[in-house]
C-alpha positions as CSV (number, residue, x, y, z in Angstrom):
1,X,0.0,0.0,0.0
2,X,1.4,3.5,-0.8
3,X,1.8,5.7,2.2
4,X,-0.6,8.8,2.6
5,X,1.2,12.2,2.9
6,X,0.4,15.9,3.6
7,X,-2.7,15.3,5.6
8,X,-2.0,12.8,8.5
9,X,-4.0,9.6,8.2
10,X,-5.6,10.4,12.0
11,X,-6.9,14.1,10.8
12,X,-10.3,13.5,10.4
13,X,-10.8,16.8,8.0
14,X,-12.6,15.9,4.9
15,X,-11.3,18.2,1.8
16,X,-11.8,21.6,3.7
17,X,-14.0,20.7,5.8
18,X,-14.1,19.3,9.6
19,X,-15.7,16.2,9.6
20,X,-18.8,17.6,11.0
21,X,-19.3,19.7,8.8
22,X,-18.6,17.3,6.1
23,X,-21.7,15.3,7.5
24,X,-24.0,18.2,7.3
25,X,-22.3,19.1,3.4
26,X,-23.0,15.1,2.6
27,X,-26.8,15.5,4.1
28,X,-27.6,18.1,2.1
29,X,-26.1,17.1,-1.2
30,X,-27.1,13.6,-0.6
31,X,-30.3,13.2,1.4
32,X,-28.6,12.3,4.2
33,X,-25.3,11.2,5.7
34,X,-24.6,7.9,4.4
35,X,-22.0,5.9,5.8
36,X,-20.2,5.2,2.4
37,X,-20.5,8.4,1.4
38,X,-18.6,10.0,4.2
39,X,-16.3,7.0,3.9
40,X,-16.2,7.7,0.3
41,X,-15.1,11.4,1.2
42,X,-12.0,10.0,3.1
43,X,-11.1,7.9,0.0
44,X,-11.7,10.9,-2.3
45,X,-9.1,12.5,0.0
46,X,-6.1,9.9,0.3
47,X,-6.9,9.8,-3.9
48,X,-6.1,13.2,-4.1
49,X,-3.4,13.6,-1.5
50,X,-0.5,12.1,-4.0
51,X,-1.6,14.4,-7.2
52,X,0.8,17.2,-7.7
53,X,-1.0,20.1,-7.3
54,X,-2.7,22.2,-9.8
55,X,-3.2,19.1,-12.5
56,X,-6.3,18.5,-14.2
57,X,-7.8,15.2,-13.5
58,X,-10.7,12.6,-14.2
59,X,-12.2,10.5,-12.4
60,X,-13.3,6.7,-12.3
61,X,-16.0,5.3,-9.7
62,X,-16.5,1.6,-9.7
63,X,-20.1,1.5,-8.0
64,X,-22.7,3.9,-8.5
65,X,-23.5,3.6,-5.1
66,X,-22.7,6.7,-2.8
67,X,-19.6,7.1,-3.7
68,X,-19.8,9.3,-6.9
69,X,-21.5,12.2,-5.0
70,X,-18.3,12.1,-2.5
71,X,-16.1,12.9,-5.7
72,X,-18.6,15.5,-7.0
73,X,-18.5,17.1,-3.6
74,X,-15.3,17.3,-3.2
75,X,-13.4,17.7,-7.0
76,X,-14.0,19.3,-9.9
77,X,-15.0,15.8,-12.2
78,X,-19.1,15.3,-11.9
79,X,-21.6,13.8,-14.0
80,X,-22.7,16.5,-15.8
81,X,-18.9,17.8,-16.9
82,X,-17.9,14.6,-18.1
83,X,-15.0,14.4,-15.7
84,X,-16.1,11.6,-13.8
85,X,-17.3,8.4,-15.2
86,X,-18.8,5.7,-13.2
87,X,-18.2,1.9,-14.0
88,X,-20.5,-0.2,-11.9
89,X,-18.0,-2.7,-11.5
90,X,-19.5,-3.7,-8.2
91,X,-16.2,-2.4,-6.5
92,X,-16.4,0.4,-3.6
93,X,-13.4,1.8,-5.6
94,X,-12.5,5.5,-6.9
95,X,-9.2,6.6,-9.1
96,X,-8.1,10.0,-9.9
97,X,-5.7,10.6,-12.8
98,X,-4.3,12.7,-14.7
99,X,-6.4,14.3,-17.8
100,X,-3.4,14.0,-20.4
101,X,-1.3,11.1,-19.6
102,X,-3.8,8.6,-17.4
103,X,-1.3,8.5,-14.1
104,X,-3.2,8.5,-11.0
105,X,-4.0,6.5,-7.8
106,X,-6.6,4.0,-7.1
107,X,-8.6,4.0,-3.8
108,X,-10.1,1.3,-2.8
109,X,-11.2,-0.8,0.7
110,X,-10.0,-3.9,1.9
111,X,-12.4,-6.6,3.8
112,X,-9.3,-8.0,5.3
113,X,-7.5,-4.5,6.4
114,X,-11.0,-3.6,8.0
115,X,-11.3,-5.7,10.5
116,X,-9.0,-3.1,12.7
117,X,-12.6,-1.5,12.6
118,X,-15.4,-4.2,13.5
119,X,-18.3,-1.8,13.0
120,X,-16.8,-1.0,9.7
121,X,-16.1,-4.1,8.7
122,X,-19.6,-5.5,9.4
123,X,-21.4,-2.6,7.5
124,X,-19.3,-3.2,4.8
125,X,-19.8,-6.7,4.4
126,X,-23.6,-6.6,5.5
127,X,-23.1,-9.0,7.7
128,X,-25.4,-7.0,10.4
129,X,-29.0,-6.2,9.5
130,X,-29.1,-2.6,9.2
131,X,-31.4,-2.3,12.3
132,X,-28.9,-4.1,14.3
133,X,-25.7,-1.6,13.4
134,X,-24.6,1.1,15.8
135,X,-24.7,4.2,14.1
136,X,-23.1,6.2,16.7
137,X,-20.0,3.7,16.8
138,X,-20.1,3.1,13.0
139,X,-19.4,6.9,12.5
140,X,-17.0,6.8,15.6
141,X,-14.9,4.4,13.6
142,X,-14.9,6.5,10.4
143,X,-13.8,9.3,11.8
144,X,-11.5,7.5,13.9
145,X,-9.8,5.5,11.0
146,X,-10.1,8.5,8.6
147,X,-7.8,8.2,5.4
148,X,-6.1,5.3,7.1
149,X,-9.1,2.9,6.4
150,X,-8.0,3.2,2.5
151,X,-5.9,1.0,0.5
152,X,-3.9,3.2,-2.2
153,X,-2.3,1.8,-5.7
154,X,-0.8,4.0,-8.2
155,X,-2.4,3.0,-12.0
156,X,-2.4,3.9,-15.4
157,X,-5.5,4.7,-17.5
158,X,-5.5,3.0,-20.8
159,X,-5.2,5.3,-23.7
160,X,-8.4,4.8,-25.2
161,X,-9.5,5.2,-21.6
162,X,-7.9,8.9,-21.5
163,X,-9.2,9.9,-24.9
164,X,-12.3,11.8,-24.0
165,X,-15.6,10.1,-26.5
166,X,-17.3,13.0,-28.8
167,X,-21.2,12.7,-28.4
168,X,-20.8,13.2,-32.2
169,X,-23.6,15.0,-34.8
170,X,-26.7,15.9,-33.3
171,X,-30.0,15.1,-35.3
172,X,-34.1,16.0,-34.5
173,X,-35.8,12.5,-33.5
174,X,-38.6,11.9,-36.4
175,X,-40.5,10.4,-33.8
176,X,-40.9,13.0,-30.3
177,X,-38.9,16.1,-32.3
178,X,-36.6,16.5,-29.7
179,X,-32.3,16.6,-30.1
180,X,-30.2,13.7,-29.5
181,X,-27.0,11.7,-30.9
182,X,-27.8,10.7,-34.6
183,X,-24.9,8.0,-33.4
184,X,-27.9,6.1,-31.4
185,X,-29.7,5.3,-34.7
186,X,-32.5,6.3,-37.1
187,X,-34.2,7.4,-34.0
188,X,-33.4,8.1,-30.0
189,X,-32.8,5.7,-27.5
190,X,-36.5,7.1,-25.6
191,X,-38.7,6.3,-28.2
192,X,-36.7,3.1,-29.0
193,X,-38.6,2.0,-26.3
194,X,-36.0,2.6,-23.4
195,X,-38.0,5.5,-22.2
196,X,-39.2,4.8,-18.4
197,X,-42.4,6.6,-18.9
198,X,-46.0,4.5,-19.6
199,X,-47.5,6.2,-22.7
200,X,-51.5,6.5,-22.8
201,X,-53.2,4.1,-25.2
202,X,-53.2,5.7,-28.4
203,X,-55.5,3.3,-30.2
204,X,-58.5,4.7,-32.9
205,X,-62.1,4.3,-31.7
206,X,-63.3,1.6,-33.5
207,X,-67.0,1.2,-33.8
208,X,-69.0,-2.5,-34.0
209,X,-72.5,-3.8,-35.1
210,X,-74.6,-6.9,-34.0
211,X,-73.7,-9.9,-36.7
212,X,-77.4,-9.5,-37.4
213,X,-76.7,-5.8,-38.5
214,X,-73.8,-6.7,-40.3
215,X,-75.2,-7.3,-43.7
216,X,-74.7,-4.8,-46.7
217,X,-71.1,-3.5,-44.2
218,X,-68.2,-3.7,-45.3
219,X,-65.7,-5.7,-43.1
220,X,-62.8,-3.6,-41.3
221,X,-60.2,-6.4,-40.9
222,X,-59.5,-9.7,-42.0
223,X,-61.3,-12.4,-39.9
224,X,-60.0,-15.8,-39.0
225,X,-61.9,-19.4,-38.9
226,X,-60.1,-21.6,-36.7
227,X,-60.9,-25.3,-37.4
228,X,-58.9,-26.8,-34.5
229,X,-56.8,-30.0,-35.5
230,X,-57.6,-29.1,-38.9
231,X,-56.8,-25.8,-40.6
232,X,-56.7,-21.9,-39.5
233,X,-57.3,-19.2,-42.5
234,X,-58.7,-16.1,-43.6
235,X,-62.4,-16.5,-43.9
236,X,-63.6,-12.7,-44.3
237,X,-60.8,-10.5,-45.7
238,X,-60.6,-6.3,-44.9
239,X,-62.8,-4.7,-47.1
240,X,-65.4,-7.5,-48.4
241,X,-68.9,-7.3,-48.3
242,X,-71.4,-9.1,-45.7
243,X,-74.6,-10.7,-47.4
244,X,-77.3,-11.8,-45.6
245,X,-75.6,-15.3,-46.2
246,X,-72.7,-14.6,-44.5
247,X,-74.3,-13.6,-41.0
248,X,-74.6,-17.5,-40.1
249,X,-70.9,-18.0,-41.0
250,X,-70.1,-15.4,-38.5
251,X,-72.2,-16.7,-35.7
252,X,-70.6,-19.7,-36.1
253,X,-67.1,-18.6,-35.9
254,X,-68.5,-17.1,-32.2
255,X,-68.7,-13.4,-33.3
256,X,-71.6,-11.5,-31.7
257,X,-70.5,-8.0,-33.2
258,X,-68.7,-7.2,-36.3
259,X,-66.7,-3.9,-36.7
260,X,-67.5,-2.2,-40.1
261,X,-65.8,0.3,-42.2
262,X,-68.5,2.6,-42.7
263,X,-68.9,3.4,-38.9
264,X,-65.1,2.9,-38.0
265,X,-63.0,5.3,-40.3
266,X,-60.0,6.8,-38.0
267,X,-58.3,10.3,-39.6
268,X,-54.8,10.6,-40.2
269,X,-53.5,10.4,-37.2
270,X,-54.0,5.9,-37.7
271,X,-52.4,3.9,-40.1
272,X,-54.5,0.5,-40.9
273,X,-52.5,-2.4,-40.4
274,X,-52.2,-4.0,-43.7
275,X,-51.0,-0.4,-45.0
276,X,-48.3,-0.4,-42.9
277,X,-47.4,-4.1,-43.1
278,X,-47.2,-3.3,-47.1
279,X,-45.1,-0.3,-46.9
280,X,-42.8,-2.2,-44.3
281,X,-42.1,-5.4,-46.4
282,X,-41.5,-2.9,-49.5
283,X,-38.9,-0.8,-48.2
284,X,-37.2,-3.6,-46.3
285,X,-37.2,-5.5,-49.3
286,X,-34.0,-5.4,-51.4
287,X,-32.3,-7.2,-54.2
288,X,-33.2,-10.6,-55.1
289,X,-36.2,-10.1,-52.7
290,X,-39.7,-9.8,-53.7
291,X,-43.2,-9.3,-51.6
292,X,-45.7,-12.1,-51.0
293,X,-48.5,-9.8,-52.3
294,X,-51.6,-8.4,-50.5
295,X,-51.8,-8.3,-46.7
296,X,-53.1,-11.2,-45.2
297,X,-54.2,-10.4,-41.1
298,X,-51.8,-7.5,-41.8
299,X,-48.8,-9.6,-42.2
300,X,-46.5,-9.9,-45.7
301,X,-44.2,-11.8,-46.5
302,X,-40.7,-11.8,-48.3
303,X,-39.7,-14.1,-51.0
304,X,-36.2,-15.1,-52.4
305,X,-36.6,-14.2,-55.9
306,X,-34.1,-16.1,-57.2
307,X,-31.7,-18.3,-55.5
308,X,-28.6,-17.3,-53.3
309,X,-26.9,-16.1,-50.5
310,X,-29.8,-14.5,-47.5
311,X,-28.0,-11.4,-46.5
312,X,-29.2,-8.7,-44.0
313,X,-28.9,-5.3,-41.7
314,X,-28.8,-7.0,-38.0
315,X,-28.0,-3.5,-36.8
316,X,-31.2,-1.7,-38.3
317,X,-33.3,-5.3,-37.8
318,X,-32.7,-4.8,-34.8
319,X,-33.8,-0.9,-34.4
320,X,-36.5,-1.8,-36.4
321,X,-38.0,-3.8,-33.6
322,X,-37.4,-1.7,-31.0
323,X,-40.6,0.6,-32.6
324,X,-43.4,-0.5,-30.2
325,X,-46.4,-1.9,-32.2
326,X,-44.4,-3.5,-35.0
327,X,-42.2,-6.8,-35.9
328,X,-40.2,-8.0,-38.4
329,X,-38.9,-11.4,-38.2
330,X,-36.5,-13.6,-40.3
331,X,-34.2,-16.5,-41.5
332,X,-30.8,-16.4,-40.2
333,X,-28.4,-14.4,-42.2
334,X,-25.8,-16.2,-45.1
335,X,-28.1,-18.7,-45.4
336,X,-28.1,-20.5,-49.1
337,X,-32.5,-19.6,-49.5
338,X,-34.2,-21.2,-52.8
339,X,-35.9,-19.3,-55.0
340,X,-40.0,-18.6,-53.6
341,X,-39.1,-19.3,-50.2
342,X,-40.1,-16.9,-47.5
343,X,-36.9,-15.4,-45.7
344,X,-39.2,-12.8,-43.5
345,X,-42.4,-11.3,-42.5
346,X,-43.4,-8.0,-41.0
347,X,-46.6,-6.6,-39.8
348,X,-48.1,-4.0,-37.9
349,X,-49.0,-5.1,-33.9
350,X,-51.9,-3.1,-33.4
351,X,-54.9,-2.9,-36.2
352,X,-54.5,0.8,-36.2
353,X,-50.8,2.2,-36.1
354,X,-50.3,5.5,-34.8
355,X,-49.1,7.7,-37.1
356,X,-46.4,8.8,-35.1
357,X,-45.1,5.2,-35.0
358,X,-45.3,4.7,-38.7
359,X,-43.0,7.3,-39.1
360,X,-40.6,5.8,-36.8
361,X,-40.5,2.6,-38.2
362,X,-40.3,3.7,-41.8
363,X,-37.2,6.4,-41.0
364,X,-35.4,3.1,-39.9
365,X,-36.0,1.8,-43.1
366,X,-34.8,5.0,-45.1
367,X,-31.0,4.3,-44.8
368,X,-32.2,1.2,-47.7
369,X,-33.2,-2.5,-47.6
370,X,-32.5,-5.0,-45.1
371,X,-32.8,-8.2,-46.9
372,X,-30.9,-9.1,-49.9
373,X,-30.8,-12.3,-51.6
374,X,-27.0,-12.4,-53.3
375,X,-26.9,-14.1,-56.6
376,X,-24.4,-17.0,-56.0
377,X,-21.6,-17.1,-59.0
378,X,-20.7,-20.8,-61.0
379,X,-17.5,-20.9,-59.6
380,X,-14.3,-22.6,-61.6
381,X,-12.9,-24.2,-58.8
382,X,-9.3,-25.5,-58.4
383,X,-8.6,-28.1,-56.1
384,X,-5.2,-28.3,-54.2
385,X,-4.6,-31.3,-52.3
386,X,-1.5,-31.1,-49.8
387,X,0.1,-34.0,-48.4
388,X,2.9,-36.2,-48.5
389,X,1.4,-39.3,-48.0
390,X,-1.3,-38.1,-50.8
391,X,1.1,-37.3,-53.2
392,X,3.3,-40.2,-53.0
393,X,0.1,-42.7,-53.2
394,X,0.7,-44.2,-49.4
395,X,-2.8,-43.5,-48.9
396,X,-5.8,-42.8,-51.3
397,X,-7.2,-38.4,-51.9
398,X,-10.1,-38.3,-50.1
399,X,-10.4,-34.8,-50.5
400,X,-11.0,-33.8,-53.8
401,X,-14.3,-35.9,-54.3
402,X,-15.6,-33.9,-51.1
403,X,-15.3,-30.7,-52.1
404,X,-16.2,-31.6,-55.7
405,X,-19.5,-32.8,-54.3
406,X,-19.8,-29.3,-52.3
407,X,-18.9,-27.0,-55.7
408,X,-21.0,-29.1,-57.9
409,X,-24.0,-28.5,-55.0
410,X,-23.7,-25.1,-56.1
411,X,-23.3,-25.4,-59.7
412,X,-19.7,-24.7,-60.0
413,X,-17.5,-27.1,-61.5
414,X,-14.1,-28.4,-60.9
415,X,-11.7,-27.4,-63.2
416,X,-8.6,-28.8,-62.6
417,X,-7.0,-30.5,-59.2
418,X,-3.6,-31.3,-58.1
419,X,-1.5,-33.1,-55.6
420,X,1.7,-31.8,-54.1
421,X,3.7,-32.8,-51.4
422,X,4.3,-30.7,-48.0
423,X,6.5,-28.5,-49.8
424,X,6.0,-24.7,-50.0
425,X,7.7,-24.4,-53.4
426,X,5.5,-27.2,-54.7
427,X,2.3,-25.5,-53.1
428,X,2.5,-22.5,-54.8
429,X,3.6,-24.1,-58.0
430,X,0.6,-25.9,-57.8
431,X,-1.5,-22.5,-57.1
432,X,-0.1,-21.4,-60.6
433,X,-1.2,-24.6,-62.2
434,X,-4.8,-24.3,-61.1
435,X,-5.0,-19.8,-62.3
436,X,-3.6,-21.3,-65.4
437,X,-6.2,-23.5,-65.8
438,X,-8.8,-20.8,-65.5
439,X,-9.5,-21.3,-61.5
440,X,-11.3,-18.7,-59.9
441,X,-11.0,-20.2,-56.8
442,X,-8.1,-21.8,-55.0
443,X,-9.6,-24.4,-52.4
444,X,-6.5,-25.9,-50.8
445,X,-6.6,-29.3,-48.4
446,X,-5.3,-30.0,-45.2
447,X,-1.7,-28.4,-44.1
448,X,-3.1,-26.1,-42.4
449,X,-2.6,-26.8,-38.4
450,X,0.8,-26.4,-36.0
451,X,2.3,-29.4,-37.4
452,X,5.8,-27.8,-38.0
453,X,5.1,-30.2,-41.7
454,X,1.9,-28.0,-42.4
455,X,3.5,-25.7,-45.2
456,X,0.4,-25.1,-47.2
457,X,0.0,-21.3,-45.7
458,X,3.7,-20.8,-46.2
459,X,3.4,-22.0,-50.1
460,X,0.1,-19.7,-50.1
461,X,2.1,-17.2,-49.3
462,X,4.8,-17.6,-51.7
463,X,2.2,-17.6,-54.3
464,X,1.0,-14.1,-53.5
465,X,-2.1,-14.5,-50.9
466,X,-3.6,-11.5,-50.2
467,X,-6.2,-10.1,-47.4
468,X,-5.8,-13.8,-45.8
469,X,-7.7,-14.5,-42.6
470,X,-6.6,-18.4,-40.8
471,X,-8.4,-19.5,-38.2
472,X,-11.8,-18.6,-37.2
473,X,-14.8,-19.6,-33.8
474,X,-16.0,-22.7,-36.0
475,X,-15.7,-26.2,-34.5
476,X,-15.4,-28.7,-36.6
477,X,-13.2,-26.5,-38.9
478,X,-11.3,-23.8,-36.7
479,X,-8.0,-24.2,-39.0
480,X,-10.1,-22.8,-41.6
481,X,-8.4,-20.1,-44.2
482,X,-9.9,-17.7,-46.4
483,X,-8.2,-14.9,-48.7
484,X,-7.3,-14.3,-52.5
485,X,-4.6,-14.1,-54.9
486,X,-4.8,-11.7,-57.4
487,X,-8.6,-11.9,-58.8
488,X,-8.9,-15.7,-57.3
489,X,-10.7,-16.2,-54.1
490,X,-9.0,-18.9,-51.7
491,X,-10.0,-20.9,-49.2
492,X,-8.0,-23.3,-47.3
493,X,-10.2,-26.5,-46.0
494,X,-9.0,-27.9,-43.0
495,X,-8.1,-31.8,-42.6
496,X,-11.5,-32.1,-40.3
497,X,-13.2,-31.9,-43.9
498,X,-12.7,-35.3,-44.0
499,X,-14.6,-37.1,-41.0
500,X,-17.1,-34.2,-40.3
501,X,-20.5,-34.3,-43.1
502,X,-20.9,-30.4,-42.3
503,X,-17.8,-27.9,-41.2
504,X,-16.6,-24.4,-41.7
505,X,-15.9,-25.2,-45.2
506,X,-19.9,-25.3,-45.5
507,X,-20.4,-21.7,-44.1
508,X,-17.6,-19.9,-46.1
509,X,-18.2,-21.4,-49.6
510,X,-21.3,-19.6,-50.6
511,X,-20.4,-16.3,-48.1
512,X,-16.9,-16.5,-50.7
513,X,-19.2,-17.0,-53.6
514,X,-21.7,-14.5,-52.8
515,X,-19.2,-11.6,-53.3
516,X,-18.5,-11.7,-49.9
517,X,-14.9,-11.5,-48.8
518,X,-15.1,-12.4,-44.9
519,X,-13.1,-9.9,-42.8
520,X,-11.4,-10.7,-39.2
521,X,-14.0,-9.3,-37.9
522,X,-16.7,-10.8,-39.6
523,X,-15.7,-14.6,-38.7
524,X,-15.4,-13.3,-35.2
525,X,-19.2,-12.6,-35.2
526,X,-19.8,-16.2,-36.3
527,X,-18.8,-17.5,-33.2
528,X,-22.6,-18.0,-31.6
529,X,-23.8,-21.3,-33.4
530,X,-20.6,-22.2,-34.9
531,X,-20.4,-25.4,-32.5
532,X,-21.9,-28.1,-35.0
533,X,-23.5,-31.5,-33.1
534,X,-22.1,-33.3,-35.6
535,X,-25.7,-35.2,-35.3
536,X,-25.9,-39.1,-36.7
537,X,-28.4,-38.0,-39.6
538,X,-26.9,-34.1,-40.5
539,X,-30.0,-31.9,-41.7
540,X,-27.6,-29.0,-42.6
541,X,-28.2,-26.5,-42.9
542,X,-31.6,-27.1,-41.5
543,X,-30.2,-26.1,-38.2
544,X,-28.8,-23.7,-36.4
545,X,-25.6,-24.6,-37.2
546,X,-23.5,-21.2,-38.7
């Protein structure tokens, strides 16, 4: 533990004030004199007591519990300057450092160096029910143990610690009007849904009939028969007219009142459900992406128009749903779809969207689609088997008939393959074999782990890989490589290729295919899901594998 200088560790002075006084300061500021806070003012104290004097410095408060008011009450850094930020770390801990170069102390207290103080110690570790602590000898001990109660370290800020965050450009929330950081998204955090306040129900008034009144009306909304066990459908869609012969059908799918469009027309201020749901599906709909058609019960649907690579915004899918009183949900992302086949469907909550919420949810569509189907490119493959053993014929290539059988799934061919041993030189000769025969992509097998043998990234290498991640969060298939040289995509199949049905191989062929040139970063986000079961009977990628 450093040693506390310039104030005496028995001086039970609090910044410049007597510790009486300190208690009536902390009650005011405060609500009332809480222990932690006027321990809090000791630690703010021995913090301080080894700055040089006259430096600028921040602050960092590791529980947002009473202590951040003893630093606001006694330094410059607060909450509303910026000077003091609080980590809820869960730690009754405080630092003080330096603005420009991050050196400082931290403060913090120790269970075992308390026990000098029982009372202390006890209120500090809640081992006493409040009810049973002695106040009066609590705040004896406090004052008693003053700046001496605090352990002191000196630390260092990390830099990107020190560097002070911008909020950034400001922009007007489409939604409430007001200001706020356009970095939090198409629209503010509030109406995003994290606003603590309970909104009034803002729903249209919405007039019915008797089903025996109903005929010659005009239906407001779709209305579903339920068959149980058998089938559930639109029987009466938005819009359609009642007869006379329809009033039985109604009574006998349990409606007692219909609601009709003649006596139900909300103003502006409403959007009908299967107007929203349209205009939703439309501007989320992007490239190789068509709607379903007409609402049905409010909800459309979005096809693959063709077949390929599901891409999509998570980010703004995300924000999307945050609009209270609509949904959009989908297929996971870089999944190969089929042409026809639904990949989402949106719809409004409510029959009647406020206006208001409309507007939210289509500004978060502006920025452009969030679905795109990728069109998936015949690739001319070129197979590079690695291996000693291969080359020499010890042991038959398993390899090229497996991924032959994976390019051909995608209607790519196989151009040309070769064999070379665990030789760098003879690796990248065998790269220039394979452009030369018109490969557009370089899949290479095996000779990729530590084995001191495993050359085939060294001969990669040689032959001019660019942009090349190796190794990535999939399992089976971590040893996994993908890059390029020159126009050529490369991928580098692991030797797991050949005793797992379904591996990393599977989730980077049709991303590499698809135009998509996975970054660091990118294979880092695959790590949720990326632990395959490797399941007796594989329904891959009818799973959540990737």
């Amino acid at each position: 533990m450093a040693q506390l200088h310039e104030k005496a560790v028995e001086d039970s002075s609090i910044g410049p004030y007597t510790f009486e006084r300190f208690l009536e300061v902390a009650a005011a500021f405060h609500g009332n004199p809480a222990p932690g806070l006027i321990v809090g003012g000791f630690m703010v104290d021995a913090a301080r007591s080894f700055l040089p004097e006259g430096i600028l410095f921040d602050a960092v408060v590791e529980t947002k519990k009473c202590l951040p008011d003893a630093v606001q009450i006694l330094t410059p850094p607060s909450y509303g300057n910026g000077w003091m930020r609080v980590l809820n770390l869960g730690r009754y801990a405080l630092s003080l450092y330096d603005k420009l170069t991050g050196e400082g102390y931290r403060v913090w207290l120790d269970p075992e160096h308390l026990k000098a103080w029982p009372e202390i110690h006890a209120w500090y570790l809640k081992t006493k029910p409040k009810k049973e602590q002695n106040r009066e000898r609590l705040f004896a001990e406090i004052k008693a143990g003053a700046r001496s109660l605090c352990r002191v370290a000196r630390v260092r800020a990390r830099p990107d610690f020190v560097a002070k965050p911008h909020m950034g450009a400001i922009g007007v929330c489409p939604v409430c009007g007001e200001g706020y950081p356009t970095a939090d998204g198409a629209i503010c955090r509030g109406c995003a849904g994290e606003a603590p306040y309970i909104r009034e129900n803002e729903s249209p008034r919405l007039r019915a009939v008797p089903v025996g009144e109903a005929a010659g009306r005009r239906v407001l909304h779709d209305m579903t028969r339920i068959v149980p066990g058998s089938s559930k459908g639109v029987e009466f869609s938005a819009g359609a007219a009642i007869s006379a012969g329809d009033v039985c059908r109604l009574q006998t799918m349990g409606k007692n009142r219909v609601y009709v469009e003649d006596l139900s027309e909300p103003d502006g201020a409403f959007v009908h459900e299967n107007e929203a749901g349209l205009a939703f599906a439309e501007a989320m709909a992007g490239p190789g992406i068509v709607t379903s058609g007409p609402p049905r019960e409010g909800k459309v649907e979005l096809l693959a128009a063709n077949d390929g690579l599901l891409t999509l915004d998570k980010e703004r899918l995300v924000a999307f749903n945050l609009v209270e009183g609509v949904m959009c949900a989908s297929r996971q992302a870089n999944l190969v779809v089929e042409a026809g086949k639904a990949v989402a469907g949106c719809r409004a909550i409510p029959l009647y969207l406020p206006r208001r919420v409309f507007s939210a949810a289509m500004h978060v569509l502006e920025a452009g689609p969030l679905f795109v189907v990728r069109p998936i490119r015949k690739a001319r493959a070129g197979v590079l088997v690695t291996g000693t053993e291969v080359f020499s014929g010890l042991i038959e290539d398993k390899f090229e008939p497996v991924v032959r059988a994976k390019v051909e799934a995608l209607s790519g061919t196989v151009v040309a393959a070769e064999k070379v041993p665990d030789d760098r030189g003879a690796v990248a000769a065998g790269v220039k074999k394979l452009l030369a025969a018109g490969a557009d992509l370089i899949i290479t097998t095996a000779g990729l782990s530590v084995d001191p043998d495993d050359v085939t990234r060294l001969g990669l290498d040689d032959a001019g890989l660019a942009d090349a991640v190796h190794g990535m969060p999939v399992l089976p298939g971590a040893m996994a490589l993908v890059g390029r040289i020159g126009d050529a995509d490369v991928i580098g199949v692991p030797a797991c290729a050949l005793f797992h049905r379904t591996t990393s191989f599977d989730l980077l062929l049709p991303r590499v295919l698809a135009g998509l040139r996975p970054t660091r970063r990118d294979l880092a986000a695959m790590a949720e899901g990326a632990m395959c079961l490797s399941c007796r009977a594989c329904t891959y990628p009818k799973c959540p594998f990737g």
